[in-house]
VOPATOR-146342 format. One record per residue (C-alpha): residue number from 1; z, x, y. Coordinates in pm, whole numbers, always signed. Layout:
+-----+--------+--------+--------+
! seq !      Z !      X !      Y !
+-----+--------+--------+--------+
! NUM !      Z !      X !      Y !
...
+-----+--------+--------+--------+
//
This chain:
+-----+--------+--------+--------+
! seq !      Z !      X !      Y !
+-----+--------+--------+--------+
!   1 !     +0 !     +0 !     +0 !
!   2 !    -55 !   +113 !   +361 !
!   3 !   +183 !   +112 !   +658 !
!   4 !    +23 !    +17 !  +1025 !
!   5 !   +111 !    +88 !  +1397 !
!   6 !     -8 !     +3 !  +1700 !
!   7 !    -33 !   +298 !  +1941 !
!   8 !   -127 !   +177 !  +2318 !
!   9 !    +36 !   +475 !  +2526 !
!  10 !   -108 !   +759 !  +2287 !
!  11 !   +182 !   +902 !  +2195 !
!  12 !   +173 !   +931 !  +1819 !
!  13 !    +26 !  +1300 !  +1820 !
!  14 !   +284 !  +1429 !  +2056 !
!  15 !   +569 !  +1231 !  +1876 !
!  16 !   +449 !  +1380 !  +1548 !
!  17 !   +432 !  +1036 !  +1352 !
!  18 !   +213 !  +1204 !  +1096 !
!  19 !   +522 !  +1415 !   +977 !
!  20 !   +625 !  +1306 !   +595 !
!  21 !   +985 !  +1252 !   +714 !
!  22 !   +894 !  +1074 !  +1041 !
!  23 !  +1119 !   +741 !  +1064 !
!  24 !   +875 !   +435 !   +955 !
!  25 !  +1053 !   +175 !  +1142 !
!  26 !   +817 !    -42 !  +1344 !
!  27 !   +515 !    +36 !  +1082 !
!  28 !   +378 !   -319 !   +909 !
!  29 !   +191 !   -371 !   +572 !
!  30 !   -147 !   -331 !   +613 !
!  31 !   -462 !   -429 !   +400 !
!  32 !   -694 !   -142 !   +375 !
!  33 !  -1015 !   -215 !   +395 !
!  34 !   -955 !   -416 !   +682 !
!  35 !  -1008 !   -484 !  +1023 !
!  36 !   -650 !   -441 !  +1223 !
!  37 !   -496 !   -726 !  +1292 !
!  38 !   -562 !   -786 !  +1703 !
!  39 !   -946 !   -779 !  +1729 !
!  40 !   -928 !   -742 !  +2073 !
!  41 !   -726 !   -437 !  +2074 !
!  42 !   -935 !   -165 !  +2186 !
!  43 !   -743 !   +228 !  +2139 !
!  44 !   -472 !   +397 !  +1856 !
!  45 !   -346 !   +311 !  +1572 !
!  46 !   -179 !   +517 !  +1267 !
!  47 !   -257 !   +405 !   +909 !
!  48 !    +17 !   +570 !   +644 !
!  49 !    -32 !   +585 !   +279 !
!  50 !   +141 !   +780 !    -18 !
!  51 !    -58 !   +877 !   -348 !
!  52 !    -14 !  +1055 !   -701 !
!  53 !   -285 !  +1226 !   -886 !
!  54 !   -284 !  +1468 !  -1137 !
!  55 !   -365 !  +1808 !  -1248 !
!  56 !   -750 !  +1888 !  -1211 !
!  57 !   -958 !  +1971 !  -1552 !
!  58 !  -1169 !  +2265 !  -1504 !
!  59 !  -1470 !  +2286 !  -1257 !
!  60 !  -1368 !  +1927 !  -1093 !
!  61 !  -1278 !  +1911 !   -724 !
!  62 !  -1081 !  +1624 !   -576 !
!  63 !  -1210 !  +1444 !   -243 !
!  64 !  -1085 !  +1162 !    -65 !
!  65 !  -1365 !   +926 !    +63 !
!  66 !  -1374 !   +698 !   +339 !
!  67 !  -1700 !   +507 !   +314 !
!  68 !  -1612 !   +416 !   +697 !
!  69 !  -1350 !   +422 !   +955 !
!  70 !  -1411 !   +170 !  +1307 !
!  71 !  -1436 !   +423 !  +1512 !
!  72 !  -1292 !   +786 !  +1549 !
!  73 !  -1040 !   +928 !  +1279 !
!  74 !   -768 !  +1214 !  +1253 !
!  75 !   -640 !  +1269 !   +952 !
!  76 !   -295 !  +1471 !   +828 !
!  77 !   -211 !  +1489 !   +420 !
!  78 !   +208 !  +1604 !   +350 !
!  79 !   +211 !  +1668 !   +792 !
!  80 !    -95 !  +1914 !   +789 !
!  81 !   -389 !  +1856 !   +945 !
!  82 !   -702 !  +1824 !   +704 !
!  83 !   -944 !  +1696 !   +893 !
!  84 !  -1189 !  +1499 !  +1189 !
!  85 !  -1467 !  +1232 !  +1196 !
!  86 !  -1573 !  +1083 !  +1465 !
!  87 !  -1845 !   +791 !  +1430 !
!  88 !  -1830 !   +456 !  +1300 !
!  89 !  -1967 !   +291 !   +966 !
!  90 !  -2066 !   +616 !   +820 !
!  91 !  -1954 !   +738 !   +487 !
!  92 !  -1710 !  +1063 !   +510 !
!  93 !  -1502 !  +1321 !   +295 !
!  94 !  -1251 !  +1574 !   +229 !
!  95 !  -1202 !  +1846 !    -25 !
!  96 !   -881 !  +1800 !   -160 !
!  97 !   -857 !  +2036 !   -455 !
!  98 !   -654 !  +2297 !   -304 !
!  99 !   -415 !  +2051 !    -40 !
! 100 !   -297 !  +1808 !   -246 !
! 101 !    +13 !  +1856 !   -468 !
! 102 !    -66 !  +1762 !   -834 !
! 103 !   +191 !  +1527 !  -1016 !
! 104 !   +367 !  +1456 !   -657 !
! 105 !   +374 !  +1230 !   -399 !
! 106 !   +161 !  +1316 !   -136 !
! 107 !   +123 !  +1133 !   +210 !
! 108 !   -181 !  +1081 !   +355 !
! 109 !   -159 !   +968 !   +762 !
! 110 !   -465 !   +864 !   +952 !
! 111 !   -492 !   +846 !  +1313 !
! 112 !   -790 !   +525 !  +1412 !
! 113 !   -933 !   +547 !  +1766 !
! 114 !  -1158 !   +206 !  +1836 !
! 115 !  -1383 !   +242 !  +2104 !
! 116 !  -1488 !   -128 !  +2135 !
! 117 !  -1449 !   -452 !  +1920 !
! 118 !  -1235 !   -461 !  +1603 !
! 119 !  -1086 !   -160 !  +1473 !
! 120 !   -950 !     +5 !  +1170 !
! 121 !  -1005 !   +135 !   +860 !
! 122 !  -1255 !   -107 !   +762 !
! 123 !  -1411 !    +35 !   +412 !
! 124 !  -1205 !   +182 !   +138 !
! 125 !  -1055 !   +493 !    +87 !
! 126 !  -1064 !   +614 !   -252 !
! 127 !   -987 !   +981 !   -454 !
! 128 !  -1274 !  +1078 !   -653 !
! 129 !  -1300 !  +1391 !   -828 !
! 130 !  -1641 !  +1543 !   -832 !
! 131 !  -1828 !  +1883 !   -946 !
! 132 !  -2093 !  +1853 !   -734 !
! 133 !  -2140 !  +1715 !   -368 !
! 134 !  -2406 !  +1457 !   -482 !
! 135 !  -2133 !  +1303 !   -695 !
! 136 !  -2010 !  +1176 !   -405 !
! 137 !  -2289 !  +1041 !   -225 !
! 138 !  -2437 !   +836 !   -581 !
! 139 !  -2411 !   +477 !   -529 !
! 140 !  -2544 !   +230 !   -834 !
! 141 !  -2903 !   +294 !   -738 !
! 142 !  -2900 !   +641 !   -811 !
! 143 !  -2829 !   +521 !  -1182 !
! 144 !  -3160 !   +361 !  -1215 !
! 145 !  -3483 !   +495 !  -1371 !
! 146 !  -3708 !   +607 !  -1044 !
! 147 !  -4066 !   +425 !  -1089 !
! 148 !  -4351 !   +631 !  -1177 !
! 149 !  -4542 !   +748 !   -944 !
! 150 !  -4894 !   +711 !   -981 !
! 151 !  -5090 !   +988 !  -1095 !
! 152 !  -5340 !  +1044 !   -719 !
! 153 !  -4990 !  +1067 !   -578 !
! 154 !  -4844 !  +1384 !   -756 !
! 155 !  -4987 !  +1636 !   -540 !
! 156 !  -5116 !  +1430 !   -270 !
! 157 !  -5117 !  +1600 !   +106 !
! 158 !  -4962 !  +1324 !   +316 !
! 159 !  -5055 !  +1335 !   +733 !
! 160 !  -4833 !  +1192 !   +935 !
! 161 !  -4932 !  +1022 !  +1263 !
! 162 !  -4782 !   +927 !  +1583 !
! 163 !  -5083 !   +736 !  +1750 !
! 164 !  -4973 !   +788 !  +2119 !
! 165 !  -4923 !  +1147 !  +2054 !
! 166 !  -5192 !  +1236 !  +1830 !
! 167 !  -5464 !  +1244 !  +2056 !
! 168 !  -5503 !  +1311 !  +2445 !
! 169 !  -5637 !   +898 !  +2462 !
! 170 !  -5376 !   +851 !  +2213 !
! 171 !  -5598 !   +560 !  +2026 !
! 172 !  -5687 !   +473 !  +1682 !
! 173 !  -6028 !   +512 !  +1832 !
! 174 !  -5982 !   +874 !  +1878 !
! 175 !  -5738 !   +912 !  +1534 !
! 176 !  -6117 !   +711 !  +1363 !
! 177 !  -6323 !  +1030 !  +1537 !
! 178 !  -6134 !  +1317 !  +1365 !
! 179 !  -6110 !  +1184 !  +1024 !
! 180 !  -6393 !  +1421 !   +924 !
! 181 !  -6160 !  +1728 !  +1075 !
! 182 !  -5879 !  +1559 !   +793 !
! 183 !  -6139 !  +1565 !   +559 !
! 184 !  -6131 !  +1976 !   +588 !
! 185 !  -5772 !  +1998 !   +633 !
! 186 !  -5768 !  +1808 !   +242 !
! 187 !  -5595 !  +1538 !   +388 !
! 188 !  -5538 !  +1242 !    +80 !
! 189 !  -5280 !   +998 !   +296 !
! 190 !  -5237 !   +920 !   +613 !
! 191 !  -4915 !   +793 !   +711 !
! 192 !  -4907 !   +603 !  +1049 !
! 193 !  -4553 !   +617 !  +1242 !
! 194 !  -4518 !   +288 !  +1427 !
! 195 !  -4799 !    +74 !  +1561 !
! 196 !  -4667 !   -220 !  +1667 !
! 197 !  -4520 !   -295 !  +2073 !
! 198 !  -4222 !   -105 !  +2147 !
! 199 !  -3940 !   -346 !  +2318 !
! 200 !  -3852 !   -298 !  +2690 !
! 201 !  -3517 !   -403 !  +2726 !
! 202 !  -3300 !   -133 !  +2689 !
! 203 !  -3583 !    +92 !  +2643 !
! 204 !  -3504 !   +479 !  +2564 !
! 205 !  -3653 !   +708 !  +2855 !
! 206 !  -4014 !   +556 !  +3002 !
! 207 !  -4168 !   +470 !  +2692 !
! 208 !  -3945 !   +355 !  +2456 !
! 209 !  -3889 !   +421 !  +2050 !
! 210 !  -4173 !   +315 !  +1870 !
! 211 !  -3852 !   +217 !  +1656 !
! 212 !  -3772 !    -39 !  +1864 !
! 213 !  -3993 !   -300 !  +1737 !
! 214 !  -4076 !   -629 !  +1969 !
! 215 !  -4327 !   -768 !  +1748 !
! 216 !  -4391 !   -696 !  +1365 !
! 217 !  -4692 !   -865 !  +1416 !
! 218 !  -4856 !   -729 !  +1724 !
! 219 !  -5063 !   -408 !  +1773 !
! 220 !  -4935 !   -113 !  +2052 !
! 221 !  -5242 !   -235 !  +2339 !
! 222 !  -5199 !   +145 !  +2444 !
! 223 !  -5331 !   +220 !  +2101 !
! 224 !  -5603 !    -10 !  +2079 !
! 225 !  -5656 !   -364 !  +1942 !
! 226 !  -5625 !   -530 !  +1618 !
! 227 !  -6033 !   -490 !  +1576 !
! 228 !  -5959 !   -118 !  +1626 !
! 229 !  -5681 !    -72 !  +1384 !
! 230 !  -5901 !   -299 !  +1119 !
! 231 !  -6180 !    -56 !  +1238 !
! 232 !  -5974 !   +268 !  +1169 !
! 233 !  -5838 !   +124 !   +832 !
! 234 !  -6174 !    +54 !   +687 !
! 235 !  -6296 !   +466 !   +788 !
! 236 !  -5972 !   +584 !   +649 !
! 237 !  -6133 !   +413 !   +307 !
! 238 !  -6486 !   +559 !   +343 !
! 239 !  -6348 !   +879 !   +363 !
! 240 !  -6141 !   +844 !    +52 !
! 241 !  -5806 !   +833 !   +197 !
! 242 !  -5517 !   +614 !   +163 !
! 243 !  -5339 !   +464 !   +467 !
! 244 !  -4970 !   +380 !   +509 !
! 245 !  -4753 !   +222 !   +798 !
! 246 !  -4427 !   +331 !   +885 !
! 247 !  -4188 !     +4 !   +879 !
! 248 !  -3825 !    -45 !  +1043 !
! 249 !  -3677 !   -380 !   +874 !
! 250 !  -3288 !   -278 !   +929 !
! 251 !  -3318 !   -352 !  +1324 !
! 252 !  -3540 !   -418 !  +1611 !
! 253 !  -3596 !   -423 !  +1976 !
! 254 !  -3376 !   -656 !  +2187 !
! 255 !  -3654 !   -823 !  +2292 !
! 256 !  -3816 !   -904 !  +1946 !
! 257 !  -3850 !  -1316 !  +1907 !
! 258 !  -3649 !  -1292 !  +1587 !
! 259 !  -3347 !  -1219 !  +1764 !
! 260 !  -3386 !  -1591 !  +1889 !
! 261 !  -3570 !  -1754 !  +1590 !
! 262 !  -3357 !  -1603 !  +1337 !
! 263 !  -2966 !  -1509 !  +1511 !
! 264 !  -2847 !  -1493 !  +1169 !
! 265 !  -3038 !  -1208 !  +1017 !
! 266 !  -2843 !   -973 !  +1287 !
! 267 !  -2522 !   -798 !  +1259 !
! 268 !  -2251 !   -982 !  +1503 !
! 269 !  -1937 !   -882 !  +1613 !
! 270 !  -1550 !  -1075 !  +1609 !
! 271 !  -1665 !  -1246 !  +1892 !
! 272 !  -2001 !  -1353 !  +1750 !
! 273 !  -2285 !  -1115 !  +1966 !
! 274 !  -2524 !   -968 !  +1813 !
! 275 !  -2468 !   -576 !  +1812 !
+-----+--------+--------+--------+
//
């Protein structure tokens, strides 16, 4: 089970609450994974946990693995310091194998800084002993048999493209014009980046992220129209060569119509806006 405390003046560090004999009045049962309690709180709190685990066999390591924190983390194991992370929802870890003590009870303290929204220690924590570091990045996919690939695609040369950049007129005209120059280069794929119109609001620098997608079905008009793409498509074909486009489906401009049409394929926050 975990302990919880609120921390609004920042004082935890200087007061040592990390320390294993540090007095745990105040502290409250908390669910981890979880949100703390007051979604609107935005700043510190301290987490506070205490483990067993045993002796290591041979050539296994020992990591403890937060598959996210909301936002910024500190953490201490017996009153030392073991480690940082700052950025939320991403998957973390730390090597344990020569910090922990085997067969005792160890206590693991963890410092949460929220930036914005809810806050806490929102996906589970979890010891996992590993040999090697991709042991602790497999997830249930990894388990499953890779499809083939097909046998053109074994030693295929793939050409990535950024229209806008690719050319001075930055066109699928002008990308249609130098397929011949591919042809020499043994070119077998070309891969398009991005064609559709990049969203304005919120817009990175001048342009934009071709990432930032404002219509899945519309063409760039800097790069041409939808005649020209067709156009480029059917050369890219004459000249042997496949053609691929480069797709973002986990988010999209601000200004895409799906954020209207379709609210509830987005991520929201505790206060129901779209993030």
């Amino acid at each position: 089970s975990w302990q919880f405390k609120y921390d609004p003046q920042n004082i935890g560090i200087d007061q040592r609450w990390f320390d294993p004999d540090q007095e745990i009045s105040g502290w409250e049962n908390q669910a981890v994974p979880g949100e703390w309690p007051d979604g609107a709180y935005d700043g510190f709190g301290w987490y506070r946990t205490t483990f067993k685990y045993g002796h290591l066999a041979d050539s296994l390591r020992l990591a403890l693995v937060f598959e996210s924190v909301d936002d910024n983390a500190i953490i201490w194991l017996n009153g030392e310091h073991i480690g940082d992370h700052n950025g939320w929802g991403e998957m973390f870890f730390i090597d344990l194998t020569d910090l922990y003590q085997p067969n005792k009870e160890n206590q693991l303290v963890v410092r949460i800084e929220d930036l914005g929204g809810p806050g806490g220690i929102n996906k589970s924590v979890t010891l996992k002993p590993y040999r090697k570091l991709s042991d602790l990045y497999a997830s249930e996919v990894s388990k499953k048999i890779a499809p083939t690939a097909p046998e053109w695609a074994q030693d295929a040369v793939i050409y990535e493209v950024f229209v806008r950049d690719y050319s001075e007129a930055g066109t699928f005209k002008a990308l249609e014009n130098d397929l011949t120059r591919q042809d020499s280069l043994g070119v077998d794929m070309i891969w398009l980046m991005p064609i559709h119109p990049t969203g304005k609001v919120k817009a990175k620098g001048s342009f934009g992220s071709p990432y930032a997608v404002a219509d899945y079905y519309g063409i760039s008009p800097e790069m041409g129209t939808l005649a020209d793409f067709k156009s480029l498509v059917s050369a890219v074909h004459r000249h042997g060569k496949r053609l691929i486009l480069d797709f973002v489906l986990n988010h999209s401009a601000w200004d895409n119509p799906l954020i209207t049409t379709h609210p509830e394929w987005y991520t929201h926050n505790a206060s129901g806006e779209i993030i």
